[in-house]
C-alpha positions as CSV (number, residue, x, y, z in Angstrom):
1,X,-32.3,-90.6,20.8
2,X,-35.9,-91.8,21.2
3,X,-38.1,-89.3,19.7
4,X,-41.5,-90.6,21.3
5,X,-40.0,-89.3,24.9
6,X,-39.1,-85.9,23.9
7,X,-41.2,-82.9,23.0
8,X,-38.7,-80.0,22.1
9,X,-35.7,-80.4,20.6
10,X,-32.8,-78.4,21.0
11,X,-29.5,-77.9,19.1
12,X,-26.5,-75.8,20.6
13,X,-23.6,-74.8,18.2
14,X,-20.7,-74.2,20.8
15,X,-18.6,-72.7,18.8
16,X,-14.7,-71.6,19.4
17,X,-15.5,-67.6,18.9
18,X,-19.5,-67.3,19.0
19,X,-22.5,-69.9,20.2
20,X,-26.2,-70.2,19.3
21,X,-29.2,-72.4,19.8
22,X,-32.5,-73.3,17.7
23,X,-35.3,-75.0,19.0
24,X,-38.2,-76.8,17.5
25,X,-41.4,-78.8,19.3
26,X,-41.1,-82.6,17.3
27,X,-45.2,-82.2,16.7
28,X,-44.8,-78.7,14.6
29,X,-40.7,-79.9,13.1
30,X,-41.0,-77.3,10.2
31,X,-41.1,-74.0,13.0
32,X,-37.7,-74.0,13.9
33,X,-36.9,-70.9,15.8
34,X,-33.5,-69.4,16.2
35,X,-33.0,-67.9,19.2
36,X,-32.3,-63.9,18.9
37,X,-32.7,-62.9,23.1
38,X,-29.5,-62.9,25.1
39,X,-28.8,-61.0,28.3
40,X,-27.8,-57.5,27.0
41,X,-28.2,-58.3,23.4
42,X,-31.3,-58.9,21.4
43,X,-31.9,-59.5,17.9
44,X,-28.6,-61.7,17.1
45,X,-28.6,-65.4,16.7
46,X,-25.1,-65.5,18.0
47,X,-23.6,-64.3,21.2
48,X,-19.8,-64.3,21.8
49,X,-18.2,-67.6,23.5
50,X,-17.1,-65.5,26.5
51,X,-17.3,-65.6,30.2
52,X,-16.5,-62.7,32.8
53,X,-15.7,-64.3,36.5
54,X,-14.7,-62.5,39.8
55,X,-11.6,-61.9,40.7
56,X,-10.7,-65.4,42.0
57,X,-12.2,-67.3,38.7
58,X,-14.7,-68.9,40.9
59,X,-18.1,-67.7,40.2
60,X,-19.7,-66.0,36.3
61,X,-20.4,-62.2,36.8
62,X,-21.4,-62.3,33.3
63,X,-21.4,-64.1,30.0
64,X,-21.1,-63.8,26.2
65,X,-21.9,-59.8,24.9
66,X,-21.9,-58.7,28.6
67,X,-18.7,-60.8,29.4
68,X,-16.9,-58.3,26.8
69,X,-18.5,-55.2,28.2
70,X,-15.5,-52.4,28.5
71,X,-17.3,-50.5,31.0
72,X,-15.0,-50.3,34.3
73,X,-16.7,-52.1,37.5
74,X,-16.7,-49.0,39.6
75,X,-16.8,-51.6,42.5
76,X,-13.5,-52.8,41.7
77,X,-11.0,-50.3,42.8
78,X,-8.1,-52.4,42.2
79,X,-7.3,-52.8,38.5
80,X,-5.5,-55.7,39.5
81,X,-8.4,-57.1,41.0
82,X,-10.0,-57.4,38.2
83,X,-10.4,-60.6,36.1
84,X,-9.9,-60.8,32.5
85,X,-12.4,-62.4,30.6
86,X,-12.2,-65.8,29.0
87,X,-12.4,-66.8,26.0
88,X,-11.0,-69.2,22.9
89,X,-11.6,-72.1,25.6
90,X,-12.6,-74.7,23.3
91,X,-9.5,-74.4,21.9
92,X,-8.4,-76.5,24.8
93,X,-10.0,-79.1,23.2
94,X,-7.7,-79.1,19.8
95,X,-4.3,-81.1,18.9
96,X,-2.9,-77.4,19.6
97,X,0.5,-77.7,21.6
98,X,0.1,-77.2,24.8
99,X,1.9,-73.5,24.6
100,X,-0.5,-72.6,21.6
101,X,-3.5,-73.3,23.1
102,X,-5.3,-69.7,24.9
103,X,-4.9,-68.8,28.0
104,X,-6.3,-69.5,31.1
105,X,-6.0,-68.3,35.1
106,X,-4.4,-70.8,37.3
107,X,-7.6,-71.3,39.1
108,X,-9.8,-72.2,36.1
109,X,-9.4,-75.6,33.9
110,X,-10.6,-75.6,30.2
111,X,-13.8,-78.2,31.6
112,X,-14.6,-75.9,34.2
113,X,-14.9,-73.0,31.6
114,X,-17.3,-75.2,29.4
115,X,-19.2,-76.3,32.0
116,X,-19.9,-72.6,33.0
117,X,-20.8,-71.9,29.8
118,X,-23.0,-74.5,29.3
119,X,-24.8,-73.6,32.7
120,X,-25.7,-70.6,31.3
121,X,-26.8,-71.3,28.3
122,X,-29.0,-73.9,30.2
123,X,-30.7,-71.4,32.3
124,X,-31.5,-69.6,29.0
125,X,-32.5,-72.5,26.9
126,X,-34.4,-73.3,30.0
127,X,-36.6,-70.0,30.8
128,X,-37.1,-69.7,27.0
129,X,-38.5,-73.2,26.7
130,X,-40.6,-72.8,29.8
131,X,-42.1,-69.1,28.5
132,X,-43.4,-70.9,24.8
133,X,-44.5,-74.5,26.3
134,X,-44.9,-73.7,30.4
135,X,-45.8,-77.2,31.2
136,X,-42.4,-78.6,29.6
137,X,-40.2,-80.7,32.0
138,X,-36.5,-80.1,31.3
139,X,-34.3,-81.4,30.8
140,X,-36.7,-84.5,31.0
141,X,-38.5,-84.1,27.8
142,X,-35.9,-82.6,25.7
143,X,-33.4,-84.2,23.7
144,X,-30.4,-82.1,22.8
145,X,-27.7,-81.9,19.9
146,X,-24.5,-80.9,20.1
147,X,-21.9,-79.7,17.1
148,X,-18.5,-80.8,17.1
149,X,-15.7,-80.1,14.6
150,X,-15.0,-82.8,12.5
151,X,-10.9,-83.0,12.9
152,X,-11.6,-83.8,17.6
153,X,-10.1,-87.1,18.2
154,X,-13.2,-89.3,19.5
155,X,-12.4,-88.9,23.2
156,X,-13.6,-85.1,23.0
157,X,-17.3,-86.1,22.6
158,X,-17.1,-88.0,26.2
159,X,-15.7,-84.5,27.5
160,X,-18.9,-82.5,26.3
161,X,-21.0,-85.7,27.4
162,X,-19.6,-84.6,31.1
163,X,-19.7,-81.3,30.6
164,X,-23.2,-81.3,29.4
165,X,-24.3,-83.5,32.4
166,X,-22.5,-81.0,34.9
167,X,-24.5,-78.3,33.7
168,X,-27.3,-80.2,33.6
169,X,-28.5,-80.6,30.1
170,X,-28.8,-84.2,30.5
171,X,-30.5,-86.0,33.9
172,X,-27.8,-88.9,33.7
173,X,-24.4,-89.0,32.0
174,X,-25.4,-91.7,29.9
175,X,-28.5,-90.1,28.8
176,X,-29.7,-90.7,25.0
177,X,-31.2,-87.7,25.0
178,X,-27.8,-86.2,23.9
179,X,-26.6,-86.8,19.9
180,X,-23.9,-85.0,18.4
181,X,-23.4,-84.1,15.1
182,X,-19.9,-82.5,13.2
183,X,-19.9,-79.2,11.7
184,X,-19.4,-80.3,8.1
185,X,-22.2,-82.7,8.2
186,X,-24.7,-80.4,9.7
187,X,-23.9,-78.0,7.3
188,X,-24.5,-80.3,4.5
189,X,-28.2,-81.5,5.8
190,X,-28.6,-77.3,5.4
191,X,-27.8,-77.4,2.3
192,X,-29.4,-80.5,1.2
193,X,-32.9,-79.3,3.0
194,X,-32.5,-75.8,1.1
195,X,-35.5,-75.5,-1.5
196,X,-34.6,-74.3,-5.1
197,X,-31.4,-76.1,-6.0
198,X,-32.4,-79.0,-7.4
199,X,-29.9,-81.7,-5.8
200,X,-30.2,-85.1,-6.9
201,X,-28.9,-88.7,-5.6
202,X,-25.8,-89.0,-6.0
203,X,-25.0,-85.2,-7.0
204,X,-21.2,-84.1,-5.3
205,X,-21.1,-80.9,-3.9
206,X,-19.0,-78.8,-2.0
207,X,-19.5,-76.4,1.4
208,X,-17.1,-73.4,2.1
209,X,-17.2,-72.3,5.8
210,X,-16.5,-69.1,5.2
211,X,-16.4,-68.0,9.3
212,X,-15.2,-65.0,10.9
213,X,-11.8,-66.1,11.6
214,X,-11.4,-69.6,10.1
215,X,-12.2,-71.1,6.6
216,X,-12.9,-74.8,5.9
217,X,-13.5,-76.6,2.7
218,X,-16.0,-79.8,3.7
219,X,-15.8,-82.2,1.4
220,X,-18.2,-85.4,1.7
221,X,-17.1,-87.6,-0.9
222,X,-14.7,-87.0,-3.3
223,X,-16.2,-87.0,-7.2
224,X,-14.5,-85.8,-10.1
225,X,-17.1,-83.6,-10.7
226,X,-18.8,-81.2,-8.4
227,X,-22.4,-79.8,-9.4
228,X,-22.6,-76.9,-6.4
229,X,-20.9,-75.1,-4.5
230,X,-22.5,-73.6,-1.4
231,X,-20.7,-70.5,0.9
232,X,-22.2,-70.3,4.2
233,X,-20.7,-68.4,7.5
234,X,-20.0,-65.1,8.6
235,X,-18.6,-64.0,5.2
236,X,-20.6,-65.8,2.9
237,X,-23.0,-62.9,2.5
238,X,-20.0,-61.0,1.2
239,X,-21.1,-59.9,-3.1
240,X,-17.6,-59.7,-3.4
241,X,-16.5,-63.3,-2.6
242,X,-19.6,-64.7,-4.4
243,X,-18.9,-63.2,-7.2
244,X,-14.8,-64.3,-6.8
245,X,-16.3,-67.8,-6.6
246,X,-18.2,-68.0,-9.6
247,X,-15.7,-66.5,-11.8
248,X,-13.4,-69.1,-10.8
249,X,-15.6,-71.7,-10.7
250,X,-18.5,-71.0,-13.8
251,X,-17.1,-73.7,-16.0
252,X,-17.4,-76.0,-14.0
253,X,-20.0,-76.1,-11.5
254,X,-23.4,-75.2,-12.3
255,X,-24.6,-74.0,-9.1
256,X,-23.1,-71.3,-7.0
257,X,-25.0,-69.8,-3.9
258,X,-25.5,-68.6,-0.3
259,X,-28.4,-70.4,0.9
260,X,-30.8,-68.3,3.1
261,X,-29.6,-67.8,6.6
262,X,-26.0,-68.9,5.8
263,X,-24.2,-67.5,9.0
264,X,-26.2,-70.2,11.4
265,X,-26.4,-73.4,8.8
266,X,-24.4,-75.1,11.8
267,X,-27.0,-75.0,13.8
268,X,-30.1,-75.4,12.0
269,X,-28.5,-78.2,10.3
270,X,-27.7,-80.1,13.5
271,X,-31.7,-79.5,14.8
272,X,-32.4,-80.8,11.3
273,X,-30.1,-83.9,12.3
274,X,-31.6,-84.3,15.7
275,X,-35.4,-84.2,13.9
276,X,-34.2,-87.4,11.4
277,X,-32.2,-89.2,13.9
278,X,-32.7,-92.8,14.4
279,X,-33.1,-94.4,18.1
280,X,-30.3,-95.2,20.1
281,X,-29.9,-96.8,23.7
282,X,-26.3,-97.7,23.0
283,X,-23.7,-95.4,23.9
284,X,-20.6,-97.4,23.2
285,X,-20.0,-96.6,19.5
286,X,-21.1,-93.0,20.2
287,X,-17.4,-92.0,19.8
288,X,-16.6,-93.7,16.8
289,X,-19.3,-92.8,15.0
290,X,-19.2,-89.2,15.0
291,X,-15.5,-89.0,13.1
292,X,-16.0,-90.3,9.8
293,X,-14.7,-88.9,6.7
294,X,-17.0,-86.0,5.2
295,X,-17.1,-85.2,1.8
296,X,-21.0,-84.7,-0.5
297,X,-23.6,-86.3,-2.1
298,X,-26.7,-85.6,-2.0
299,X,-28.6,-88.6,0.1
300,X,-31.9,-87.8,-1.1
């Protein structure tokens, strides 16, 4: 990604249950804003990763909050003609067995469902854009990051390439104004940017994904010792699991804490990413060189 053509930068956590997006003009990197405006919702940085089609699974009524509305359609007299909303797509993505993965209608492939998704987060991402900087081109002057979880084989990363191009976050498919970034590593640059803690070269340290359905421990490098331990995530905010954690850990890490905003340090961490990435015009390692092996130190 070549910073010096892109004013506004971008970073979309797709996420399995919920999704998000932060954005931040290159000029002014230290306002990042999170965005809290969704259709029917306001407020929340996160919206659920849901869509609501017609009946035939060929065109979005709806999506995220609204895409889980209960109300009945009163135009639907049919309950049969009604379509079920989707959701758990990206789980399509996983080493799931094929009869474990969610399910989907028939009509609708798992890349179909992304795309849509992505679409609509486009039109979002691109009226909100438009509304702060009007004389913004997009997607021409933006540069985008994407999270991925760090266990998708490499191949995954050319699927969201496509996907992101269908719904045109991108101009061309080999655009570098796309970069993609793991989960566990954009958490860690988070962490590592969070004022107050002190983290040295070379310090090991450990992040606990405490989400709302899933927990992960990220480590970046294994050490004997570990000097923090940082809970982000849905839960992390919980007084009770804090306090679990340090009475299991007090003897042997020194530090033991939420950093602010914990819930969306995916996100923020991967615009942080996108702000310290170096240029790239070569595509052809861009696989390879977002599954490494993720464990801590702190590289600053």
């Amino acid at each position: 990604m070549d910073l010096q053509k892109i004013r506004i930068l971008v970073a979309i956590d797709f996420g399995t249950t919920h999704s998000s997006f932060v954005y931040v003009h290159i000029e002014n990197p230290e306002t990042i804003v999170m965005n809290s405006t969704w259709p029917g919702r306001e407020g929340v940085s996160k919206i659920p990763t849901a869509l609501k089609y017609n009946e035939t699974y060929t065109q979005v009524i709806n999506w995220g909050d609204l895409a889980l509305d209960e109300e009945l359609d009163d135009t639907v007299d049919d309950l049969n003609k009604r379509s079920c909303p989707i959701e758990l797509f990206k789980l399509h993505l996983s080493n799931l067995r094929e009869d474990q993965k969610p399910w989907l209608p028939p009509q609708l492939n798992y890349k179909k469902a992304i795309v849509d998704y992505l679409t609509q987060m486009r039109i979002l991402i691109k009226s909100t854009l438009e509304r702060m900087w009007p004389t913004i081109s997009f997607p021409q002057q933006v540069g985008l990051i994407l999270t991925i979880p760090a266990e998708w084989p490499p191949h995954n990363t050319t699927v969201m390439r496509e996907c992101a191009y269908k719904a045109s976050l991108l101009t061309t498919l080999n655009s570098t104004h796309l970069e993609f970034t793991t989960e566990p590593d954009a958490i860690a640059l988070y962490c590592l940017n969070v004022k107050g803690h002190n983290l040295h070269y070379g310090d090991s340290f450990l992040v606990a994904d405490c989400g709302d359905d899933t927990e992960f421990l990220h480590f970046l490098e294994r050490k004997e010792r570990c000097r923090a331990i940082f809970l982000v995530g849905e839960f992390s905010e919980s007084p009770y699991l804090l306090s679990r954690v340090r009475e299991a850990f007090k003897d042997r890490v020194s530090i033991i804490a939420v950093p602010a905003l914990p819930i969306t340090a995916v996100v923020r961490g991967a615009i942080i990413y996108g702000l310290n990435v170096k240029p790239t015009h070569d595509l052809s390692d861009e696989a390879s060189s977002v599954h490494r092996i993720y464990g801590m130190s702190a590289l600053r």
